[in-house]
N, C-alpha and C positions, 0 to 999 in steps of 0.2 A: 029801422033806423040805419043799418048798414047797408042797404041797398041806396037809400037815399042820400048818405053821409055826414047825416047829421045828428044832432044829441050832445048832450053836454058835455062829454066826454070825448068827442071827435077831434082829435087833433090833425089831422091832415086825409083827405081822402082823395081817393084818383079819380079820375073822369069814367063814368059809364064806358064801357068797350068792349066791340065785339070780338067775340074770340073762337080759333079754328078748334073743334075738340081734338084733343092729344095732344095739339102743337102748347108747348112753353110760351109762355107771358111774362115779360118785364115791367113791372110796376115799379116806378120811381115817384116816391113823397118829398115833399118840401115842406120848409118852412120847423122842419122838427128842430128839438132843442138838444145839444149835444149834452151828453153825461144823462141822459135819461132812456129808462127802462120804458118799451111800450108793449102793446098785446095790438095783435092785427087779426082784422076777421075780413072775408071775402064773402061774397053772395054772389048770388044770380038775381036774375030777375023776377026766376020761376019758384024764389023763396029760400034755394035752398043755401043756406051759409056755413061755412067750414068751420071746422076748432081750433080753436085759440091758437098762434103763433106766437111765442114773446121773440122780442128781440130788442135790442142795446141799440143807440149811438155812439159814436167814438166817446172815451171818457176813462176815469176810472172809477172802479167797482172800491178799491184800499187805496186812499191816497200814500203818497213815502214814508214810508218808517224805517229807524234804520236797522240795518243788517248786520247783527254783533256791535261792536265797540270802535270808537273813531281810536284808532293809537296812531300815534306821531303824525305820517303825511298821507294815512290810507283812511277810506272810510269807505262804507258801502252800504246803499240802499236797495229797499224792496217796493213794489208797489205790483196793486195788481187792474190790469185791465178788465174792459165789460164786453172788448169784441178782440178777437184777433189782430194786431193794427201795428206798425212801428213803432216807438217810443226811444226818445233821448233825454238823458238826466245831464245835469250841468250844475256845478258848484259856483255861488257866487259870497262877494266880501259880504258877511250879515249886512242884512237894512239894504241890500241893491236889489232891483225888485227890476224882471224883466217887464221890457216897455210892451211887448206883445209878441204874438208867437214865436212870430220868427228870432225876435233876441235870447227865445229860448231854446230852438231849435239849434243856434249855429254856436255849434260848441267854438268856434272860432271868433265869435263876438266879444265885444269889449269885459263880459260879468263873468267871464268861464275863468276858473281858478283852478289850479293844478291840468292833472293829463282826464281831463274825460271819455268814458266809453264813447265810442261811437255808438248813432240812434241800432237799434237791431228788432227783432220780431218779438211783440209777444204773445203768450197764447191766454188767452179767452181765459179769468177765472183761476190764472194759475201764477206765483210768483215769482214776478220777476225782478235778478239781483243785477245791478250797476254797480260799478267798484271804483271807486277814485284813489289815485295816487299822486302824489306829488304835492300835497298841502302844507302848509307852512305848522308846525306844530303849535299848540298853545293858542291857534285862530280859532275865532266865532266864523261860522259859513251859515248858509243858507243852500238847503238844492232843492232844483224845482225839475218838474218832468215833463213833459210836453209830447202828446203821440202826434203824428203824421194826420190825424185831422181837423188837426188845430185846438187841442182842451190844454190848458196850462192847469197844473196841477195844484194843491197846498203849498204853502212852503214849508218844510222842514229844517230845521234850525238844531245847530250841534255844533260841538266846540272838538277840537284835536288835543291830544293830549302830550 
């Protein structure tokens, strides 16, 4: 079935291709779904097939939760990635709901409230903390996260105090 690429389980397979032994191969899939976990196998012709490789799409693994306590105009959230990848958090007025990625990426967009991080690195499986200041005290927010490959994240909802 993996030489052929098919099975009920196939989500994307590459074209048959011949290859120089020693030289490095680029295998690029389509069609895969982001925020999901996959297992990749390779074969030959001559039967023989490699073990398991898992590997992620852009996404996240923890969506936002937050990090300590919203006091006065600071808050700050966690969230953790499934691959190595950029991400940007952005506070919006509760109930404003980004129109699509990009409204969640440009912390300069109309929904961003207070001073937001800039987007920055995350690393695979590990957590990461955005910190907001500048919040009006006593407001209902909402923040949402959005990495550089386009996954907009839960919303997370919290009041300042």
């Amino acid at each position: 079935a993996v030489m052929a690429g098919t099975g009920a389980a196939v989500q994307g397979a590459s074209p048959a291709t011949e290859i120089v032994a020693g030289a490095p191969l680029d295998i690029t899939f389509s069609g895969l779904t982001a925020n999901t976990e996959y297992d990749l196998y390779c074969a030959t012709a001559g039967g023989v097939r490699t073990r398991k490789f898992d590997f992620a799409t852009s996404g996240f693994l923890r969506q936002p939760a937050a990090h300590g306590t919203a006091t006065g105009d600071k808050f700050a959230v966690s969230v953790i990635t499934r691959i190595d990848e950029h991400i940007r958090c952005i506070v919006s007025a509760a109930g404003s709901v980004p129109a699509d990625f990009s409204a969640a990426w440009d912390v300069a967009g109309a929904v961003s409230e207070g001073a937001a991080p800039a987007g920055s690195a995350a690393k695979a499986g590990e957590p990461h903390i955005a910190s907001f200041t500048g919040l009006q005290p006593n407001t209902e927010y909402d923040v949402y996260c959005a990495t550089a490959g386009g996954v907009i994240s839960n919303r997370l909802s919290f009041s300042t105090s």
